[in-house]
C-alpha positions in Angstrom: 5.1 -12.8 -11.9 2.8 -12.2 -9.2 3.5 -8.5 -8.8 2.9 -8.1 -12.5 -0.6 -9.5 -12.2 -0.8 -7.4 -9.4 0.5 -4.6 -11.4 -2.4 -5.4 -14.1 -4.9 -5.5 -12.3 -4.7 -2.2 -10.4 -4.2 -0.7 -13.9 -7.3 -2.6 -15.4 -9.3 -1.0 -12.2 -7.5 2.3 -13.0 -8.3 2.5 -16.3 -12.3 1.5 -15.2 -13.0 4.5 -13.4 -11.5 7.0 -15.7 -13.8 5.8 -18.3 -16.5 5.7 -15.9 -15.5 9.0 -15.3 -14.9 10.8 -18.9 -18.3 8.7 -20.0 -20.1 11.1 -18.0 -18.4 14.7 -19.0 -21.2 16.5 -17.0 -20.0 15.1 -13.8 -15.9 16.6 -14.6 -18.0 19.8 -15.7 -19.9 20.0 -12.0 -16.9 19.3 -10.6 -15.0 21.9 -12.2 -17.0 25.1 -12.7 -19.6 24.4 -10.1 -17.4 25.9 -7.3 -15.8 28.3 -9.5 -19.0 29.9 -10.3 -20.2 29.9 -7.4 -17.0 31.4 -6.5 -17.5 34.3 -9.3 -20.8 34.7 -8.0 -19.0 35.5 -4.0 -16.2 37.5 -5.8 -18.4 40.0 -7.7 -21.6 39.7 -5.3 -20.0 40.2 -2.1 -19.0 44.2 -1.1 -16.6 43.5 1.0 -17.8 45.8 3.5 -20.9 45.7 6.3 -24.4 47.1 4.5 -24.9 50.6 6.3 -27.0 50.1 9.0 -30.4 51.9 8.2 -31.2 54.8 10.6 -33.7 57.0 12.2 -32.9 60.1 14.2 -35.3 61.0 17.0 -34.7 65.3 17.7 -36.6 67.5 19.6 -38.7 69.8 18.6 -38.1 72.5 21.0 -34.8 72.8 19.9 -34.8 74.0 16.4 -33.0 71.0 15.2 -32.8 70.4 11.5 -35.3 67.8 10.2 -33.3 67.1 6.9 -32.0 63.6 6.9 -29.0 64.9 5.2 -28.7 67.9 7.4 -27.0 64.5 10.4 -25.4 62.1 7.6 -22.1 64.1 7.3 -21.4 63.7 10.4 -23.0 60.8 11.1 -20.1 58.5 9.8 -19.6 55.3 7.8 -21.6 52.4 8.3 -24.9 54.9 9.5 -26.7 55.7 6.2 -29.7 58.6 8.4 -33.0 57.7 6.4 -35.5 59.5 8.8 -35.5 62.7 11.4 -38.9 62.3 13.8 -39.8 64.1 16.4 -42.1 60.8 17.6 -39.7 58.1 19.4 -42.8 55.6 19.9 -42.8 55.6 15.9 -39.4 55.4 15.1 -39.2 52.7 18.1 -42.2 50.4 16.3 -40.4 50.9 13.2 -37.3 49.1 14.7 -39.2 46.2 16.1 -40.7 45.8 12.5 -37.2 45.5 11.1 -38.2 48.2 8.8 -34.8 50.2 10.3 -31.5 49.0 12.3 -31.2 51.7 14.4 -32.8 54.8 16.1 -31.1 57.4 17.4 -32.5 59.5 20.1 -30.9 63.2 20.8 -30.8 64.3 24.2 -33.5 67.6 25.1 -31.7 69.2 27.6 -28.0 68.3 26.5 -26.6 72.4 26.8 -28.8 72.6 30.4 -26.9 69.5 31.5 -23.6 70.6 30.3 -23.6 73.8 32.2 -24.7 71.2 35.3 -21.9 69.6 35.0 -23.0 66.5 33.5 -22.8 64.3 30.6 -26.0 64.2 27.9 -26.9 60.5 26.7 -27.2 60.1 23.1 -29.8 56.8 23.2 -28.5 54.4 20.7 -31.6 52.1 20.2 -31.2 48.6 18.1 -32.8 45.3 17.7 -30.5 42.8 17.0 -30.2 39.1 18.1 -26.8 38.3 16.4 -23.9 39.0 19.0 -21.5 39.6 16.0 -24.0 42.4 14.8 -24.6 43.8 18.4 -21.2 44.2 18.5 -20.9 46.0 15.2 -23.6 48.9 16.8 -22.0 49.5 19.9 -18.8 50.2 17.7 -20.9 52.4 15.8 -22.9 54.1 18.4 -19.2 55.2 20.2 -18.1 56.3 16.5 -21.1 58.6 16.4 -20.9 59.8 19.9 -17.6 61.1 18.9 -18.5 62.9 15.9 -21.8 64.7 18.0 -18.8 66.3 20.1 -17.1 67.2 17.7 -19.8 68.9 16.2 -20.5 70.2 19.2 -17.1 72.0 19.6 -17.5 73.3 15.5 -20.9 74.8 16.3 -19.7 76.0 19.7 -16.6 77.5 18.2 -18.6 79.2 15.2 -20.8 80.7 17.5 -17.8 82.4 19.4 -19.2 81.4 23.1 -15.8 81.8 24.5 -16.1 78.2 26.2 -12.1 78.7 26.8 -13.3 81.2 29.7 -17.2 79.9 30.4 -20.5 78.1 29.5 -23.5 80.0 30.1 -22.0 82.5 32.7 -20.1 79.6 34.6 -17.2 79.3 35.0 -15.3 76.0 33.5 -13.3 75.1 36.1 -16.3 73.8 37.9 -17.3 71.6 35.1 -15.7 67.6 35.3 -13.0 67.6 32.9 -14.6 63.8 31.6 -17.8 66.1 30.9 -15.6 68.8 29.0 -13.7 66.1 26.8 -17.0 64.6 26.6 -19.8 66.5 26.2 -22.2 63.7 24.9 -21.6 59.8 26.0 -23.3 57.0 24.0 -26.0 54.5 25.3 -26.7 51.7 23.6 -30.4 49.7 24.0 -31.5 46.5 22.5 -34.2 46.0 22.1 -34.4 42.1 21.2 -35.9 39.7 23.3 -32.3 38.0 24.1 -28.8 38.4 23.0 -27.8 35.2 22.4 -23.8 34.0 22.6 -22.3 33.0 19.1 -23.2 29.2 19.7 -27.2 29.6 20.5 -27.6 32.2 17.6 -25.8 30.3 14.9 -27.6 26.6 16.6 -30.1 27.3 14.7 -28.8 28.1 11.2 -26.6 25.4 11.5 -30.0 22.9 12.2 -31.2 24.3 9.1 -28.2 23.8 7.3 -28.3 20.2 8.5 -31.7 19.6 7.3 -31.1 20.9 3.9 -28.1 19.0 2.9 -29.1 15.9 4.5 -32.9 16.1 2.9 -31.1 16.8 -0.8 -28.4 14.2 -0.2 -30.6 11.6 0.6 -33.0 11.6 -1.7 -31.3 11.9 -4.5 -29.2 9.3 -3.9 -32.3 7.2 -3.4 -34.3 7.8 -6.6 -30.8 7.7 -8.3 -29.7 4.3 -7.3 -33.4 3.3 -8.0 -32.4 4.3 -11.2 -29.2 2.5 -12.1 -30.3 -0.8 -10.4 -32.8 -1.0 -12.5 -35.9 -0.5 -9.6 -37.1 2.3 -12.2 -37.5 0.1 -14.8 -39.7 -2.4 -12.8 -41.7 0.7 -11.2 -42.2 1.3 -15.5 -44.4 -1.9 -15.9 -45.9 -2.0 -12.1 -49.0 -0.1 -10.9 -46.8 2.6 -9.3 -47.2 6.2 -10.5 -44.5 9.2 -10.6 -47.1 10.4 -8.2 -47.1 7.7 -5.6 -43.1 7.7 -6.2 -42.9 11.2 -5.3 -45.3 11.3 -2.4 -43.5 7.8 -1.1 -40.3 9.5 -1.5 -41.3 13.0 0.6 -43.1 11.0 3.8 -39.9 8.7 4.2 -37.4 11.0 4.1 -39.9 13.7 5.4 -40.3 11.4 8.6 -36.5 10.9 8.8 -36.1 14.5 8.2 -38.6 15.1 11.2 -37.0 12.4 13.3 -33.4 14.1 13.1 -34.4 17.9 13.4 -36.7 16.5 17.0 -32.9 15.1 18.2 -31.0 18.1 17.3 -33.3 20.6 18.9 -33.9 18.5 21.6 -29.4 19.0 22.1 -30.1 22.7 21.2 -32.4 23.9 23.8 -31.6 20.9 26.3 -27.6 21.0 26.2 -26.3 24.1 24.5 -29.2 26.4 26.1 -30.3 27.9 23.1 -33.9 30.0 24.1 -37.0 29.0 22.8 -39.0 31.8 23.3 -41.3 31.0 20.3 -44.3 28.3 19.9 -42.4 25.2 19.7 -45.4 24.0 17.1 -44.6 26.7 15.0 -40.9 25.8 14.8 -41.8 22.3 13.9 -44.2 24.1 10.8 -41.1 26.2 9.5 -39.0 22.8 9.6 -41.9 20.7 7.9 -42.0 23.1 5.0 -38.0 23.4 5.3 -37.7 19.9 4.5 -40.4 19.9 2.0 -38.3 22.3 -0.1 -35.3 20.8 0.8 -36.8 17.2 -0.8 -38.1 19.4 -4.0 -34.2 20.4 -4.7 -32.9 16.5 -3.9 -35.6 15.2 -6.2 -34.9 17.6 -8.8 -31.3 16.9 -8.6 -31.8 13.7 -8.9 -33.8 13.8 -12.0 -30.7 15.9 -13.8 -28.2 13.5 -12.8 -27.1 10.5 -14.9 -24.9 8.6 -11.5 -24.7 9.0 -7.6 -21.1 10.4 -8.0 -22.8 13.1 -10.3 -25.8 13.3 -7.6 -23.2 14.2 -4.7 -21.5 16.6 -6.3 -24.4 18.7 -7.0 -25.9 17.9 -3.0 -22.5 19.3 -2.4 -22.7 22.6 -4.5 -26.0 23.2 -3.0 -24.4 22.9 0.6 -21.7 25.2 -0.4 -23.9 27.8 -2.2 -25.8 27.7 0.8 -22.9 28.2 3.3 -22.2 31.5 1.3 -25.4 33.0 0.2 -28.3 31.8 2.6 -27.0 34.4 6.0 -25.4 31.5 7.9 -21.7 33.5 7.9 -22.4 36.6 6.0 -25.3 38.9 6.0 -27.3 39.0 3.1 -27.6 42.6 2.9 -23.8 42.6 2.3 -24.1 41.2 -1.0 -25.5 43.4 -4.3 -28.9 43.0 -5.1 -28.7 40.6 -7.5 -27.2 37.7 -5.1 -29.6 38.9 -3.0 -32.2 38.2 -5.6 -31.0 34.8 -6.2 -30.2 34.5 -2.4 -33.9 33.5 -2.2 -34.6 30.7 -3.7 -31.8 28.8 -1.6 -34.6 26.8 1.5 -31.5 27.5 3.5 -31.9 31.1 3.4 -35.7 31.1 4.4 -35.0 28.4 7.2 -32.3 29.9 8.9 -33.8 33.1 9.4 -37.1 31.5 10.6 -35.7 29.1 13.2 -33.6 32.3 14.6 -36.9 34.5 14.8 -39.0 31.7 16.4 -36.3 30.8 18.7 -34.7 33.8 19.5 -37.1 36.3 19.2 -40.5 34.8 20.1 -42.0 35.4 16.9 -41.6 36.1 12.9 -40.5 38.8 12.2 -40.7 38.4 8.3 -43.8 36.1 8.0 -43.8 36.3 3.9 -40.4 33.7 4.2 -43.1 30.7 5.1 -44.7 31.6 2.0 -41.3 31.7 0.4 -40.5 28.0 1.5 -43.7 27.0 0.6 -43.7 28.3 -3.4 -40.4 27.0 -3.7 -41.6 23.3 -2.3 -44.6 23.7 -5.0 -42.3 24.6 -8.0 -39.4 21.5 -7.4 -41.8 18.8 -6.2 -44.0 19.8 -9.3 -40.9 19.8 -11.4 -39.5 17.2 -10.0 -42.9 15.1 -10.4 -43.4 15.8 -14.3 -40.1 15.1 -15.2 -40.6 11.5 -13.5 -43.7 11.3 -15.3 -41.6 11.8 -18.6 -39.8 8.6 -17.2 -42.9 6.4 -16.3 -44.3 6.8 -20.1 -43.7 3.6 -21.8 -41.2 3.3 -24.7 
């Protein structure tokens, strides 16, 4: 008898939550097609292959080299797209540390005088990149390209009839290193960045920012949500407080806990896991503040949408993993079409990672419109956020 009870019970509680459940069909429909589109969005979005890496070539002009991009990019190979030939390496050079470019390649001036010497010419492969996996990617690319300027070496050599077979410039092969003969031109890579970082101090960083959004969504929509179904909202109705003062109230608590958190973790970051701080330490806490700020926009507007905290949580939770894909924390941005790119934007996540790696890594901003970024979207979801509480507060 007992263990029907039992029995009757667990089914009364069962049948409870599904009608909790299908009461609320927006919840199911988060819950169902939130990760499949943002699936779709990955599947069609995402290229499946590295974004060519923007280039300028640096020739000589003593050498009657051609100064047609196009005249390098067939045998430049994949994953170099040649957008520039200069003669002026200090340009091309400040173009790199603007991030206007990825690379600059700089052709040797006396490669045929160092041949016939016997030696090897350097083709200068010049980047300015703070993400290891990235760094790595170059150097692949910069012994790819060495490879093809031999090869096009022996073509041009071999059109031109020279007879290297027998000799170079009246001397006689045998004297010349066979590495230098198989080789004529050897790659040598340069970066530029302030610091190359290992894979934990370059994704510290993103992963703070990361932190700092979810948490700042999470928790205060679950705040201003529960207000709402214990019926806190109601009493707020018919007390002096204002959707203002709500808001504001809202944004310095969690702003403070916010604050409190991000101090701990970078205090682990730089103190434990040696991640540089080569930028103003002030300015990192700026590019948090307004990080968090956005961050609190997007909880409070997510909380105003939801009708429960299960419904709330899900949506924190589509925001974390639409941020884990889009915002640069595993894969580049440039990867994706234009589009997601687009829409890449207006994640905080996206702006906030790049920041704290800049500041921290490179001693500076690089892109300084991304504060302004954070800052518009803070404006638009506190501000929406705000007047749809407002809507709440009016007496009915």
């Amino acid at each position: 008898m007992g263990l029907v009870k039992a029995a009757n019970r667990i089914l009364a509680l069962f049948g409870k939550e599904i009608v909790e459940v299908l009461r609320r069909p927006a919840a199911i429909v988060s819950l169902v097609l939130g990760p499949f589109l943002i699936l779709a969005v990955f599947g069609l979005g995402y290229q499946g292959i590295k974004a060519d890496l923007t280039t300028i070539v640096v020739a000589p002009t003593d050498q009657g080299l051609p100064s047609d991009p196009a005249d390098y990019q067939h045998f430049a190979g994949p994953g170099v797209r040649i957008v520039a030939v200069t003669a002026d390496e200090a340009d091309a050079r400040r173009r790199l540390a603007d991030d206007a470019v990825d690379l600059v390649v700089i052709i040797p001036a006396d490669a045929r005088k160092q041949f016939e010497a016997g030696e090897q010419s350097k083709l200068k492969v010049v980047m300015n990149v703070a993400d290891p996996v990235q760094a790595n990617y170059a150097n692949f690319l910069a012994q790819s390209l060495a490879s093809d300027v031999n090869r096009e070496i022996y073509r041009q050599a071999a059109d031109a009839g020279e007879g290297y077979v027998v000799s170079v410039g009246g001397k006689a092969l045998a004297s010349i290193p066979p590495e230098v003969i198989a080789s004529p031109v050897r790659p040598v890579t340069e970066n530029i960045a302030p610091t190359t970082p290992d894979i934990v101090s370059y994704y510290g960083p993103a992963a703070l920012a990361l932190i700092l959004q979810h948490m700042a969504v999470a928790l205060v929509a679950l705040s201003v949500v529960r207000e709402r179904r214990s019926g806190a909202m109601d009493l707020f109705r018919v007390s002096p407080v204002r959707a203002t003062e709500l808001v504001i109230g809202k944004v310095l608590a969690y702003g403070f806990l916010g604050g409190f958190v991000a101090f701990c973790s970078m205090v682990l970051l730089i103190g434990v896991l040696g991640v540089p701080a080569l930028g103003s330490l002030a300015l990192v806490a700026a590019v948090i503040g307004f990080l968090l700020l956005a961050s609190l926009g997007l909880g409070m507007l997510i909380a105003v949408i939801s009708d429960s905290e299960r419904q709330a949580v899900q949506l924190a939770l589509l925001a974390l993993l639409g941020s884990m894909f889009f915002s640069g924390f595993v894969l580049r941005i440039e990867e994706f079409t234009k589009p997601v790119q687009v829409a890449a934007q207006v994640l905080p996540a996206t702006h906030g990672i790049r920041l704290l790696q800049d500041i921290l890594l490179r001693g500076s901003i690089v892109h300084i419109w991304q504060i302004g970024a954070l800052a518009i979207i803070a404006a638009v979801l506190l501000s929406t956020s705000w007047a749809l509480l407002r809507r709440e507060f009016r007496p009915t």
